[in-house]
Backbone and ligand atoms as CSV (ligand in chain L), in Angstrom:
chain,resi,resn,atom,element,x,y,z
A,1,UNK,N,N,7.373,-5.003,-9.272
A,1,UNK,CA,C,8.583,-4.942,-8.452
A,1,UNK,C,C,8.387,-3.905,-7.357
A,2,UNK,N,N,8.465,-4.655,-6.187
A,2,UNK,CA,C,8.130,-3.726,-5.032
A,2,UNK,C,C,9.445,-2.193,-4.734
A,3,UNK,N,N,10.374,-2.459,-5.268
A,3,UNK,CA,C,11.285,-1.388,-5.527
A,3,UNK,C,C,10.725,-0.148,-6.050
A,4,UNK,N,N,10.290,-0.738,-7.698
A,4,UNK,CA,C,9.396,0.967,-8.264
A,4,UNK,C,C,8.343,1.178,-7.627
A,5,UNK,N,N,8.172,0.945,-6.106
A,5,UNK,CA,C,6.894,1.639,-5.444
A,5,UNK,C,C,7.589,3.131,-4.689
A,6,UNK,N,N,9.210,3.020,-4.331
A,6,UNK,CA,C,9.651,3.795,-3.551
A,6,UNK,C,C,9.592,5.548,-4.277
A,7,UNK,N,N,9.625,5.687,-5.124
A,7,UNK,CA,C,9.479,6.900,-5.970
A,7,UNK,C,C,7.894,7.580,-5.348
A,8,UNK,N,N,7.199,6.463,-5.621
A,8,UNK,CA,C,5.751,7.101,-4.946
A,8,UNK,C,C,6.074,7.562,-3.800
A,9,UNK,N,N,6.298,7.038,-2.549
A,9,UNK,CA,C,6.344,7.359,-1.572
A,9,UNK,C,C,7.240,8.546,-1.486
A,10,UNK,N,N,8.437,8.733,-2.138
A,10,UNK,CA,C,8.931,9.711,-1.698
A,10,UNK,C,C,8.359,10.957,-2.482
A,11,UNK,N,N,7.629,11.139,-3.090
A,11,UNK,CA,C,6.702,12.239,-3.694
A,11,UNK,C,C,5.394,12.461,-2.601
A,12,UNK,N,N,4.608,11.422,-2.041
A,12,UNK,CA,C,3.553,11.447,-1.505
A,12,UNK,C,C,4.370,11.875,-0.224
A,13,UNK,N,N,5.473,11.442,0.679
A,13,UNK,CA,C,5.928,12.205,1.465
A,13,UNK,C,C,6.080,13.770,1.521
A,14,UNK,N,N,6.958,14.456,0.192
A,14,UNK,CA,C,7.220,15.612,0.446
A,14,UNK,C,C,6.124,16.478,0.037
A,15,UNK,N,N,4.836,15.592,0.135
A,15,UNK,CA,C,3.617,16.536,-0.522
A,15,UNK,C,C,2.502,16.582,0.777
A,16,UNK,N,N,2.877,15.589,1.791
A,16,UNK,CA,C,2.305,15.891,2.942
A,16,UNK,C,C,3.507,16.102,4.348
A,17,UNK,N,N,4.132,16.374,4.118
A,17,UNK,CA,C,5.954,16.994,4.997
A,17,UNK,C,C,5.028,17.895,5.628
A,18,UNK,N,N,4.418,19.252,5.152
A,18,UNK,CA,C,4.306,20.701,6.008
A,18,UNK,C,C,3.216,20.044,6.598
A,19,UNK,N,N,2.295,19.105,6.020
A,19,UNK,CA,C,0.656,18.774,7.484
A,19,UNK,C,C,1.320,18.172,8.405
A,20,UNK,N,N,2.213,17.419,7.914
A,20,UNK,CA,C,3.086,16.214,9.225
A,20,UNK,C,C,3.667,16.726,10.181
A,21,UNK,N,N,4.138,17.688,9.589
A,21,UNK,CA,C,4.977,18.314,11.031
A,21,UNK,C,C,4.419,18.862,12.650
A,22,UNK,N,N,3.230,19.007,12.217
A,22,UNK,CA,C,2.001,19.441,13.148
A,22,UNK,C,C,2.366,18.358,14.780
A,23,UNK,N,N,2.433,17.269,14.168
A,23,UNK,CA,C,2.199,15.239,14.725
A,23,UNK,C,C,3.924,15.351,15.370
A,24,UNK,N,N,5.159,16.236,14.992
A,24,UNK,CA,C,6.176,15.864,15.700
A,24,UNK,C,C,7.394,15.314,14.857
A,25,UNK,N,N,6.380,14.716,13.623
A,25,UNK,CA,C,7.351,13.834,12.938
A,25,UNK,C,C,8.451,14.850,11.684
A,26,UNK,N,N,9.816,14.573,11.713
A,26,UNK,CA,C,10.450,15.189,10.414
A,26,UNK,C,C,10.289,14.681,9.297
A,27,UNK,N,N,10.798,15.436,8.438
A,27,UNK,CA,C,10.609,15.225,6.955
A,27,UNK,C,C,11.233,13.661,6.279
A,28,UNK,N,N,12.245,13.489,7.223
A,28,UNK,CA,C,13.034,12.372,7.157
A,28,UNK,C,C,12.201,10.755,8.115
A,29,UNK,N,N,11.229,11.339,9.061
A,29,UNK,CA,C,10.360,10.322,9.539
A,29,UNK,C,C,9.520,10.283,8.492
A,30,UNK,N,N,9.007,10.897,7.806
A,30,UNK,CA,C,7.788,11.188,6.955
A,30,UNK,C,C,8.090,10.250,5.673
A,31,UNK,N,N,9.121,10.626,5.519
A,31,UNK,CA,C,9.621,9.584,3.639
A,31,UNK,C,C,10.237,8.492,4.504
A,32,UNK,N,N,10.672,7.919,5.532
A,32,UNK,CA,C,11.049,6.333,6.164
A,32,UNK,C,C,9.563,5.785,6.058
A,33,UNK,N,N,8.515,6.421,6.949
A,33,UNK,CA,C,7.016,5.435,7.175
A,33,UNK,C,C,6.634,5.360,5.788
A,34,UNK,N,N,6.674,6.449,5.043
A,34,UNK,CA,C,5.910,6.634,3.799
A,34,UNK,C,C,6.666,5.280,2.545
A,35,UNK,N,N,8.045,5.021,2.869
A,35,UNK,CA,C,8.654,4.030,2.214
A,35,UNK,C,C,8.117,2.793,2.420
A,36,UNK,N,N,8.659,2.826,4.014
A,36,UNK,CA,C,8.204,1.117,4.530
A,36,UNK,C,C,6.390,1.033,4.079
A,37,UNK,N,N,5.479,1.401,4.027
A,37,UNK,CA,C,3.934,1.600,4.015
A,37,UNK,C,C,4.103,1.263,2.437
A,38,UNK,N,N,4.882,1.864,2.034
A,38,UNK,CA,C,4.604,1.560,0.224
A,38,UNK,C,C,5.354,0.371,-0.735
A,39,UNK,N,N,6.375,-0.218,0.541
A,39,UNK,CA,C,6.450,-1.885,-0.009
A,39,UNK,C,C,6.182,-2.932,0.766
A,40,UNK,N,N,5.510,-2.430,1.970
A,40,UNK,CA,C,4.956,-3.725,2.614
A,40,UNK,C,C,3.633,-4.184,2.018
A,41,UNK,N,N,2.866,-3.594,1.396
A,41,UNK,CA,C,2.076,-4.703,0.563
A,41,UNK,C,C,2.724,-5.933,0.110
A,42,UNK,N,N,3.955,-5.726,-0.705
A,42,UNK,CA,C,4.481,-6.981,-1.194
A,42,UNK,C,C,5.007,-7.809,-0.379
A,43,UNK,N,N,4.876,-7.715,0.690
A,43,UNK,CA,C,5.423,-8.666,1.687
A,43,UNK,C,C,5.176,-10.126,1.543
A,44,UNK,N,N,3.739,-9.807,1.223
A,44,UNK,CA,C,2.582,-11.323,0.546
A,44,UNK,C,C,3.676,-11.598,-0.211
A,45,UNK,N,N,4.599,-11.160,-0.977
A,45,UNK,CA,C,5.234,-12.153,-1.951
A,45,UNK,C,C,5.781,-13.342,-0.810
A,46,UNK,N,N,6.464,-13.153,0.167
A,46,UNK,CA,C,7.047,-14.096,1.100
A,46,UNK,C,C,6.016,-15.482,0.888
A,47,UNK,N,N,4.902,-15.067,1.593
A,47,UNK,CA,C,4.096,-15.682,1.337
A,47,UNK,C,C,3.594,-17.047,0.088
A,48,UNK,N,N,3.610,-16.147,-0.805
A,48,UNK,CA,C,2.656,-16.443,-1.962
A,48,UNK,C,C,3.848,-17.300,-1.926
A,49,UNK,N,N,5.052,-17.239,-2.253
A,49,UNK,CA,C,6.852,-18.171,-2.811
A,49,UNK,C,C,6.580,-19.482,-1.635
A,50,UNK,N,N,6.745,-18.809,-0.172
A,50,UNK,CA,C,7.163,-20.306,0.415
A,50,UNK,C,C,6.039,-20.678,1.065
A,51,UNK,N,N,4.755,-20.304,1.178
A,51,UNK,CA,C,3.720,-20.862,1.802
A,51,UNK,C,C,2.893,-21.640,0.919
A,52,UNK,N,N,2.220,-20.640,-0.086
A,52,UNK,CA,C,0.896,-21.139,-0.753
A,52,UNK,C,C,1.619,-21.728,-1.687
A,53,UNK,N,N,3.032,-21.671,-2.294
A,53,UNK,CA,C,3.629,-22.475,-3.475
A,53,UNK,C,C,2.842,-21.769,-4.802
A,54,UNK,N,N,2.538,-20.265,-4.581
A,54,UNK,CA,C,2.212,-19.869,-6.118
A,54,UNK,C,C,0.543,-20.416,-6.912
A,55,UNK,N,N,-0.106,-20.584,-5.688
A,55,UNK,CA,C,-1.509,-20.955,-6.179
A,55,UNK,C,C,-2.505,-19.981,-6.217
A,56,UNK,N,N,-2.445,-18.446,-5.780
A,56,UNK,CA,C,-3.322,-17.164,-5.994
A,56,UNK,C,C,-2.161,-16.524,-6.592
A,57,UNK,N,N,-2.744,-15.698,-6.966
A,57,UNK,CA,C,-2.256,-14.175,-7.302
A,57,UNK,C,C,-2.070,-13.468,-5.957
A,58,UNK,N,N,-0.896,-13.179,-5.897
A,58,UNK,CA,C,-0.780,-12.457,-4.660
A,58,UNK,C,C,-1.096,-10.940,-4.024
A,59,UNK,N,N,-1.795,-11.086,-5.150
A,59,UNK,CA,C,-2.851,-8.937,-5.436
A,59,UNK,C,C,-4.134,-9.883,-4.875
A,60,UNK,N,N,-4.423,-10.825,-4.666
A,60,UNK,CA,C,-5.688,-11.703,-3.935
A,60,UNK,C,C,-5.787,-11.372,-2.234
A,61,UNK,N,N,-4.759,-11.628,-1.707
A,61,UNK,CA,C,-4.301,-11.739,-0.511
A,61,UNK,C,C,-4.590,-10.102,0.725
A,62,UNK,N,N,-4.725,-10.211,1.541
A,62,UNK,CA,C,-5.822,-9.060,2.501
A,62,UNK,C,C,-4.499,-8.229,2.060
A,63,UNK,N,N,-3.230,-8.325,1.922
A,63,UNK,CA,C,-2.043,-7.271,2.121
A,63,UNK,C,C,-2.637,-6.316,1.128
A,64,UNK,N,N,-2.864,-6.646,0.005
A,64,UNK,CA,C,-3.516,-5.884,-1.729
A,64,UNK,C,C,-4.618,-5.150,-1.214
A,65,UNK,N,N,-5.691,-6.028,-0.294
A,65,UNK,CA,C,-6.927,-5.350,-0.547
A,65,UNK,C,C,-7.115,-3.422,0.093
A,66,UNK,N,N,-7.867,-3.426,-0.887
A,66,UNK,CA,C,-8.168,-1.656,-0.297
A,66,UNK,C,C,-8.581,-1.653,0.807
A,67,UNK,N,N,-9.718,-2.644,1.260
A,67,UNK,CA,C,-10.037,-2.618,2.691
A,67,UNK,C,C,-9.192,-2.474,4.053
A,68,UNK,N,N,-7.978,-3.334,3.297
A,68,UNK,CA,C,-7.423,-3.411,4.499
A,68,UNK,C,C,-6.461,-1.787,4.734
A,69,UNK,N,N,-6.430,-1.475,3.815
A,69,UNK,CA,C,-5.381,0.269,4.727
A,69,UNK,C,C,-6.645,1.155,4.710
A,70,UNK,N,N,-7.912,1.010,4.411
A,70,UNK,CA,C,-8.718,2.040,4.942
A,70,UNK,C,C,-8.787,1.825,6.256
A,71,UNK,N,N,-9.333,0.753,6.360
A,71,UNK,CA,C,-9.508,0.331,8.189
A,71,UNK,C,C,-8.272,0.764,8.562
A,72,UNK,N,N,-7.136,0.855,8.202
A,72,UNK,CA,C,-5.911,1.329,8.738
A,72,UNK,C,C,-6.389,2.918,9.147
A,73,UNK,N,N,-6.732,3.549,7.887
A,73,UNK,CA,C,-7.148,4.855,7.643
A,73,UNK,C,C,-7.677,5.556,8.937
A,74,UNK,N,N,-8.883,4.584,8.612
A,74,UNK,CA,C,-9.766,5.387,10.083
A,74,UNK,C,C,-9.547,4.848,11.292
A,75,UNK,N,N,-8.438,3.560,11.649
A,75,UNK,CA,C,-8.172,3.655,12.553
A,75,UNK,C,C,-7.645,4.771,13.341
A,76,UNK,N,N,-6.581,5.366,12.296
A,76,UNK,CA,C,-5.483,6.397,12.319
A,76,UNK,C,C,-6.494,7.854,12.648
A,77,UNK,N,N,-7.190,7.772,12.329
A,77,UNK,CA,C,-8.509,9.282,12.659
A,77,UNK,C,C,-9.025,8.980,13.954
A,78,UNK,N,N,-8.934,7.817,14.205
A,78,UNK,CA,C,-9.885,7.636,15.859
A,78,UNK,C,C,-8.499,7.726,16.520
A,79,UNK,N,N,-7.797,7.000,16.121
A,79,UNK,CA,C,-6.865,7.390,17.457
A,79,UNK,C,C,-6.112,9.063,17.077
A,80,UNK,N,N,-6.283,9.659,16.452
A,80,UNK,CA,C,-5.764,11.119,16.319
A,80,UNK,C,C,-6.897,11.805,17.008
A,81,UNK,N,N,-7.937,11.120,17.392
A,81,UNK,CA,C,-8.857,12.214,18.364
A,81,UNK,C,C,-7.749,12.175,20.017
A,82,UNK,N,N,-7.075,11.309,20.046
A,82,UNK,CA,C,-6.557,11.065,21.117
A,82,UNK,C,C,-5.134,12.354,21.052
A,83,UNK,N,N,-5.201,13.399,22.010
A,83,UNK,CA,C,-4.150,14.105,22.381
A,83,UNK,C,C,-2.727,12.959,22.481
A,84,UNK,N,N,-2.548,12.132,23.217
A,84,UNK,CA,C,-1.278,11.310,23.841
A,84,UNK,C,C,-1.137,10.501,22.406
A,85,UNK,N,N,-1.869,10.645,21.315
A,85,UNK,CA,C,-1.552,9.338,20.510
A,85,UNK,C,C,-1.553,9.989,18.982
A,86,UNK,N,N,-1.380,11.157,19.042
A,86,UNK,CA,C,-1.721,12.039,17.915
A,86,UNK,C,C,0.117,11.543,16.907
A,87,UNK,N,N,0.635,11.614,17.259
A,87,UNK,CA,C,2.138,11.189,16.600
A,87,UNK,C,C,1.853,9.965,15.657
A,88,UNK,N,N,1.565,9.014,16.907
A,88,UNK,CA,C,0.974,7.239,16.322
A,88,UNK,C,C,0.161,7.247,15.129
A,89,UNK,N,N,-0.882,8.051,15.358
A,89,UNK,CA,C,-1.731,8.014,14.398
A,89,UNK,C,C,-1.274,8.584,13.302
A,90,UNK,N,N,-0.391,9.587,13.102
A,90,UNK,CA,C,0.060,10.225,11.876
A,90,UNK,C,C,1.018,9.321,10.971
A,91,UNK,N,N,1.612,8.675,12.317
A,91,UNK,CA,C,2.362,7.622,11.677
A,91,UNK,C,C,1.819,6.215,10.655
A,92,UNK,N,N,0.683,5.864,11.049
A,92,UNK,CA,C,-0.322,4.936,11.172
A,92,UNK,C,C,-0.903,5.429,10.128
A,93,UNK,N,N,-1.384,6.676,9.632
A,93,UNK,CA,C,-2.127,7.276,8.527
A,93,UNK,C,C,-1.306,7.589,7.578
A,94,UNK,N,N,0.060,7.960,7.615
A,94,UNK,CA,C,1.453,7.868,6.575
A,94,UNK,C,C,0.977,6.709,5.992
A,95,UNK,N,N,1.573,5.823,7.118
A,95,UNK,CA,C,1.671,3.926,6.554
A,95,UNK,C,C,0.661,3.880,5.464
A,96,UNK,N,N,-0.627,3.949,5.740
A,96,UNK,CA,C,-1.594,3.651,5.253
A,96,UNK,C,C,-1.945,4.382,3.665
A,97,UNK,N,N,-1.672,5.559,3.528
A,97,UNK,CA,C,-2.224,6.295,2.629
A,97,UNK,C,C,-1.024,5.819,1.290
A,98,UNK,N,N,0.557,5.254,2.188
A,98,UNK,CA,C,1.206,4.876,1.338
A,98,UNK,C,C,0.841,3.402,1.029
A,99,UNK,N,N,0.215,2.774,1.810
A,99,UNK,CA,C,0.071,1.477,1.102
A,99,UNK,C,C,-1.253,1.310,0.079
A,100,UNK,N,N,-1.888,1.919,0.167
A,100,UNK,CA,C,-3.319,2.711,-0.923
A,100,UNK,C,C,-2.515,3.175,-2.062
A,101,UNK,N,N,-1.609,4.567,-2.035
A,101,UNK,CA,C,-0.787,4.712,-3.400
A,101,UNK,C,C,-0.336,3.206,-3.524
A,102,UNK,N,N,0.077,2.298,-3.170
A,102,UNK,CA,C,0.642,1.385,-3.875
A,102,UNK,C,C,0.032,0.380,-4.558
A,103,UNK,N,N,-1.385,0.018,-3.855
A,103,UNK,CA,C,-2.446,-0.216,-4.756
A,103,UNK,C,C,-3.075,0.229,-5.964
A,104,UNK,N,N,-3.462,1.447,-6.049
A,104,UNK,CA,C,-3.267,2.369,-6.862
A,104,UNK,C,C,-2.461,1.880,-8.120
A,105,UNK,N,N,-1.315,2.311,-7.547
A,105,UNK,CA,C,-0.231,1.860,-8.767
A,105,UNK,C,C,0.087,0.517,-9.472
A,106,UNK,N,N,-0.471,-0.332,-8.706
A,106,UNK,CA,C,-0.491,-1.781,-8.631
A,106,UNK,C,C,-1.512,-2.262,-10.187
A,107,UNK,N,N,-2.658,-1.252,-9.549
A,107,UNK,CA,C,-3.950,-1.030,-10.915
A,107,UNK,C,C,-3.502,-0.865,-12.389
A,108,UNK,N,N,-2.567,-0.117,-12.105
A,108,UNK,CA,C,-2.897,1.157,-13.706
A,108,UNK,C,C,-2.641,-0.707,-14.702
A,109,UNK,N,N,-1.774,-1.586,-14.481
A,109,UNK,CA,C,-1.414,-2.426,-15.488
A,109,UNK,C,C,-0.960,-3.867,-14.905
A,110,UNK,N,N,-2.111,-3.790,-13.366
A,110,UNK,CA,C,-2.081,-5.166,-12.309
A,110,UNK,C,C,-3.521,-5.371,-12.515
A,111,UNK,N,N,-3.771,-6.526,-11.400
A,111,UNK,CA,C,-4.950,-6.535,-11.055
A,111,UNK,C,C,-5.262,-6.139,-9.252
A,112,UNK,N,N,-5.677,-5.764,-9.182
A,112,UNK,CA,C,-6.333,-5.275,-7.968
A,112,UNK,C,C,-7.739,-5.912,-7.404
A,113,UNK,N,N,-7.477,-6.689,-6.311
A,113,UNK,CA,C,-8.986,-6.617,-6.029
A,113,UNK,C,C,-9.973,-5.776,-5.171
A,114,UNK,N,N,-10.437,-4.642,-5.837
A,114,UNK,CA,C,-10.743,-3.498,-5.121
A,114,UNK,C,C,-11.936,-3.286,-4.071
A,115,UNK,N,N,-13.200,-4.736,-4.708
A,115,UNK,CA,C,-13.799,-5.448,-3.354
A,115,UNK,C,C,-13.866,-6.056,-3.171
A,116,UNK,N,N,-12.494,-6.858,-2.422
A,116,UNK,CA,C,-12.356,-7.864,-1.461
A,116,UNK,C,C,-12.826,-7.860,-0.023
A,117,UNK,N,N,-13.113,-8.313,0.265
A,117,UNK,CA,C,-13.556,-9.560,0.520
A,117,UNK,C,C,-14.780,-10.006,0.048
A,118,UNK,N,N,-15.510,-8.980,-0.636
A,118,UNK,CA,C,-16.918,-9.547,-1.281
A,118,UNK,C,C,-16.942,-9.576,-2.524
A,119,UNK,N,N,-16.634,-9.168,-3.321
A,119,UNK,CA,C,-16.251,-9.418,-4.607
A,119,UNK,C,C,-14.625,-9.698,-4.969
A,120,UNK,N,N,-14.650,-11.451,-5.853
A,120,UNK,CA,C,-14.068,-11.737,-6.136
A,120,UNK,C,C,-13.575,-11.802,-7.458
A,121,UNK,N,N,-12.800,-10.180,-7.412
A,121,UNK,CA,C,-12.734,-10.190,-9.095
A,121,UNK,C,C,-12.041,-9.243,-9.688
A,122,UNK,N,N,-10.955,-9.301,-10.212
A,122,UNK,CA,C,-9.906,-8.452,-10.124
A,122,UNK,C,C,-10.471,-6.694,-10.779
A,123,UNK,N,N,-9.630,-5.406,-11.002
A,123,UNK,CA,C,-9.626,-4.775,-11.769
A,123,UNK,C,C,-7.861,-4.267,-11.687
A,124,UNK,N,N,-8.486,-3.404,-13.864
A,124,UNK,CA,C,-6.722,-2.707,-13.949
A,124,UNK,C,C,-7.215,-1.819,-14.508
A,125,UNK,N,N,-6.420,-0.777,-14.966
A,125,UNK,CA,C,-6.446,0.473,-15.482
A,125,UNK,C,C,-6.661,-0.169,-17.139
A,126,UNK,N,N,-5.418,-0.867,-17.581
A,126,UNK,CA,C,-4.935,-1.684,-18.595
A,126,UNK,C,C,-4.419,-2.465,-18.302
A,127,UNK,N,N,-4.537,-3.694,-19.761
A,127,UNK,CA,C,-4.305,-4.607,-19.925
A,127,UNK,C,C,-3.329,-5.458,-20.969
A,128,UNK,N,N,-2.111,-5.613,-20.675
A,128,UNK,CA,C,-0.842,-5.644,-21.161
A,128,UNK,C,C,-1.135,-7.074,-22.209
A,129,UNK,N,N,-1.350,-7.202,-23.210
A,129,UNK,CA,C,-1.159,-8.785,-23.743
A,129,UNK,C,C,0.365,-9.227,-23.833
A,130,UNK,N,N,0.357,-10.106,-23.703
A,130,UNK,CA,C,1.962,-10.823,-23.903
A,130,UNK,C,C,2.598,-11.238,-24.936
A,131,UNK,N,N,3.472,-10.555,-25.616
A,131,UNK,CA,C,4.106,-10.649,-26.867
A,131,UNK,C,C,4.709,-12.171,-26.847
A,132,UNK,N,N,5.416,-12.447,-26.066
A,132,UNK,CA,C,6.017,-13.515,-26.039
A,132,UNK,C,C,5.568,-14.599,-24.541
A,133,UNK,N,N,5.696,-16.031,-25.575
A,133,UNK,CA,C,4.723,-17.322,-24.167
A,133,UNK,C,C,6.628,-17.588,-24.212
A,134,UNK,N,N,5.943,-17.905,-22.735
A,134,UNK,CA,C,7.350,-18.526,-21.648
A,134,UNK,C,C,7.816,-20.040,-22.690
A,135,UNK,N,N,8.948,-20.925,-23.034
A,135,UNK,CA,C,9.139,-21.196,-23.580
A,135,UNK,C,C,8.852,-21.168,-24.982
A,136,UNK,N,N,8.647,-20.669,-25.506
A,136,UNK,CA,C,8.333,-20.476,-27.196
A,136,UNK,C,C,9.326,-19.448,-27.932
L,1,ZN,ZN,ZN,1.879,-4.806,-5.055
């Protein structure tokens, strides 16, 4: 549930608040990006419901993969070499570091695919068996 991701973010916010402030942004910009960054992974649910009709796992999909918020990552470092763009990028590196915690968290008792696009193959922290099958 993309809801219990918001707790992360607002911890990972007030634990990088005093570096942020450097970039312009308040404490109150800092836990908004750090929110939105830590449930837009699940966005893929949109997806996965009215597009694909429920045929992957939607921890499959580039939104999940780690790759994709590192490249966020170091986008966010190249453009922070930039004086005029130093804000953007903090913003951009918030987003990102919160959508990584949410992967992260996704692990401890999801599957994750942690190298996607070249390895196709989930991992979890743990592995929940199911007490009870859907009709039974
Ligand atoms: Zn997720």
């Amino acid at each position: 549930m993309f809801i219990a991701h918001i707790p992360s973010a607002y911890l990972l916010a007030k634990a990088i608040t005093a570096q942020c402030k450097q970039f312009g942004l308040s404490a109150r910009d800092i836990i908004v990006v750090a929110v939105i960054g830590t449930i837009f992974p699940d966005i893929d649910l949109l997806y996965f419901y009215f597009v694909d009709d429920r045929q992957h796992h939607h921890h499959s999909y580039p939104t999940h993969w780690p790759l994709t918020w590192l490249a966020l990552l170091i986008l966010a470092t190249l453009l922070c070499r930039q004086a005029s763009a130093k804000k953007s990028a903090a913003i951009l590196g918030i987003f990102g570091m919160a959508a990584l915690l949410h992967l992260l968290l996704d692990s401890v008792v999801g599957d994750v695919w942690w190298l996607a696009p070249w390895v196709d193959q989930s991992f979890s922290l743990f592995t929940l068996e199911a007490i009870y099958q859907p009709g039974g």
